[in-house]
C-alpha positions in Angstrom: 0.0 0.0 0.0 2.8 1.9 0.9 4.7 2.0 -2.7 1.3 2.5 -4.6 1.0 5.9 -2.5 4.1 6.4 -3.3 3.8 6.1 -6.5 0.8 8.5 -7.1 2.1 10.9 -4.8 5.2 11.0 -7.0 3.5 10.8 -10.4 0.9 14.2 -9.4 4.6 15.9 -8.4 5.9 15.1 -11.6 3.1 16.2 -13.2 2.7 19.5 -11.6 6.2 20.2 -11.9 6.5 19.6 -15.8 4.0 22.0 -16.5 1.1 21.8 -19.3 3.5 23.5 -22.0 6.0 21.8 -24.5 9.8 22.8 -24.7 10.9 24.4 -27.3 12.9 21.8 -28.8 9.5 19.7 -29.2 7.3 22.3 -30.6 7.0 22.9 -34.8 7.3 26.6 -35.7 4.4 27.7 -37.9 7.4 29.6 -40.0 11.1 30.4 -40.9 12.1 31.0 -37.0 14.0 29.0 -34.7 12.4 28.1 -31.5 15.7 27.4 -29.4 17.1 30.7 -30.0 14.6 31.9 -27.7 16.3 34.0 -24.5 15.7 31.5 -21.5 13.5 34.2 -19.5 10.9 33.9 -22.4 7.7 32.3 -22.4 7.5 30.3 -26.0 3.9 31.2 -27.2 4.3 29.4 -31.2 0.3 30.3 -31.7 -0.5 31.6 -35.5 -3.1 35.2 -34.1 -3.3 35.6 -38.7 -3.0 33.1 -41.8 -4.7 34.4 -44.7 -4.4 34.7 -48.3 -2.1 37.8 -47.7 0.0 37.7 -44.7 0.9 35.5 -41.5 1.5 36.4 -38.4 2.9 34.1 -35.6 3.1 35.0 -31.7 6.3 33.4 -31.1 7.4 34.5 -27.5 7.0 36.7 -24.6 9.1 37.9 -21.9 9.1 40.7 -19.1 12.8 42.1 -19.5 14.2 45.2 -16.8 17.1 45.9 -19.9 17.1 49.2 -21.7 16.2 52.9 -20.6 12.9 52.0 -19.1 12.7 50.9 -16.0 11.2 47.7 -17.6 9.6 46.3 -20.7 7.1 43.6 -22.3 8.7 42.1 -25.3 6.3 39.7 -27.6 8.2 38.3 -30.5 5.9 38.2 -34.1 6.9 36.4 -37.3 5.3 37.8 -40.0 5.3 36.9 -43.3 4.2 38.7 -46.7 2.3 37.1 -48.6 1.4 39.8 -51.5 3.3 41.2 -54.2 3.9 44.6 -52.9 6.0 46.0 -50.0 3.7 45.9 -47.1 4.1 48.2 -43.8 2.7 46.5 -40.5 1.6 48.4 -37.3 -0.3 47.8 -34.2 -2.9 49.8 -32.5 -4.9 49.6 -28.7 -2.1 47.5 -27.3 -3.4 45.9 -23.6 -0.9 43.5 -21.7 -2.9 41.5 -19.1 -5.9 44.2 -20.1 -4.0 47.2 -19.2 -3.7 49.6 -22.2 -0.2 50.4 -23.0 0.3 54.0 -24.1 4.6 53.3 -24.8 4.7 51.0 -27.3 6.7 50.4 -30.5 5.3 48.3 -33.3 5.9 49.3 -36.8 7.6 47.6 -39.7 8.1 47.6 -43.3 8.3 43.8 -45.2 9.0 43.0 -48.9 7.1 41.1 -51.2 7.0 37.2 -50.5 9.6 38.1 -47.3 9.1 37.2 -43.7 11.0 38.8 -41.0 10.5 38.7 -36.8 9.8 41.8 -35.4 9.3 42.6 -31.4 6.5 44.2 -29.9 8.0 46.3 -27.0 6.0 48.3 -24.3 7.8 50.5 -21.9 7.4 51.1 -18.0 8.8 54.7 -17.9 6.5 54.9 -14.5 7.2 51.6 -12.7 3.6 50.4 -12.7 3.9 48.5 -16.2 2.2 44.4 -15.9 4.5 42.2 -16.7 3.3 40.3 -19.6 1.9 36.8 -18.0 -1.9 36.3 -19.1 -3.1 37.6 -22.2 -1.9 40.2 -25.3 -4.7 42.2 -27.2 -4.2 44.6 -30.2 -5.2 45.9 -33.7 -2.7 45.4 -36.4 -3.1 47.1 -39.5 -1.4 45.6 -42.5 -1.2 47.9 -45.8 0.7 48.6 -48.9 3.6 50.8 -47.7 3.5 52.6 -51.5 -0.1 53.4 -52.1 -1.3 53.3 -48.3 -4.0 51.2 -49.0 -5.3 48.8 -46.7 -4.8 45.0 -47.4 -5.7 44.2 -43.8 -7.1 44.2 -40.6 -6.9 42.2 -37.7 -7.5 42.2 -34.2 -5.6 40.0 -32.1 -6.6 38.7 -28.5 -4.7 36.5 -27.0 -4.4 34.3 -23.3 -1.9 32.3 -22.8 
């Protein structure tokens, strides 16, 4: 009786010690990115938010950093991938980290046709009273030809993790 107690007790310690996620080196990226070159403070995410007919976008990591001028920041790691024939910019909008509204944030970039790239989402704590990024990521991203300025899409994202 002893050593099937023993036994359970050690299995549901396992089991809460492993965690419910994946490592990295077990997970399939949903694009050209390299999951173990992930910083070992991050949280791997690998969720596709976008997949349509003209662009891809891939939440790839997060992770609550106290580097740079800020007395802290929320990092979120995007692969995104152009899937039109034109150079397309790609910006977010209404950025909320654990459903606080960030008002420092920096999310812009410019991609070339058929390219993919990884860009960072980064929001600033210039106050101290930033949430570190642990529950859930929400914000509009608007895709759009970077020559004529014409929208191509969309999306908004809303993520827990």
């Amino acid at each position: 009786m002893r050593k099937v107690l023993f036994i359970f007790l050690l299995t549901v310690l396992l089991a809460a010690c492993g965690g419910s996620g994946q490592s990295a080196a077990n997970m399939e990226p949903h694009g050209d990115y390299d999951l173990t070159n992930e910083s070992d403070d991050a949280r791997i995410i690998n969720e596709v938010l976008v997949d349509d007919e003209n662009f891809k976008m891939v939440l790839i990591s997060v992770e609550h950093t106290t580097l740079g001028p800020s007395k802290g920041q929320n990092h979120a790691k995007m692969y995104l991938e152009n899937k039109t024939d034109t150079e397309i910019s790609v910006s977010g909008l209404n950025v909320l980290v654990d459903g606080v509204e960030m008002r420092e944030f920096d999310f812009f970039t410019v991609i070339y046709e058929q390219e993919s790239d990884t860009e960072i989402l980064r929001t600033y704590d210039f106050d101290g009273d930033l949430p570190k990024i642990e529950k859930s990521l929400a914000l509009d991203v608007i895709v759009s030809d970077y020559d004529t300025y014409d929208d191509i899409g969309n999306y908004e994202i809303d993520i827990e993790f």
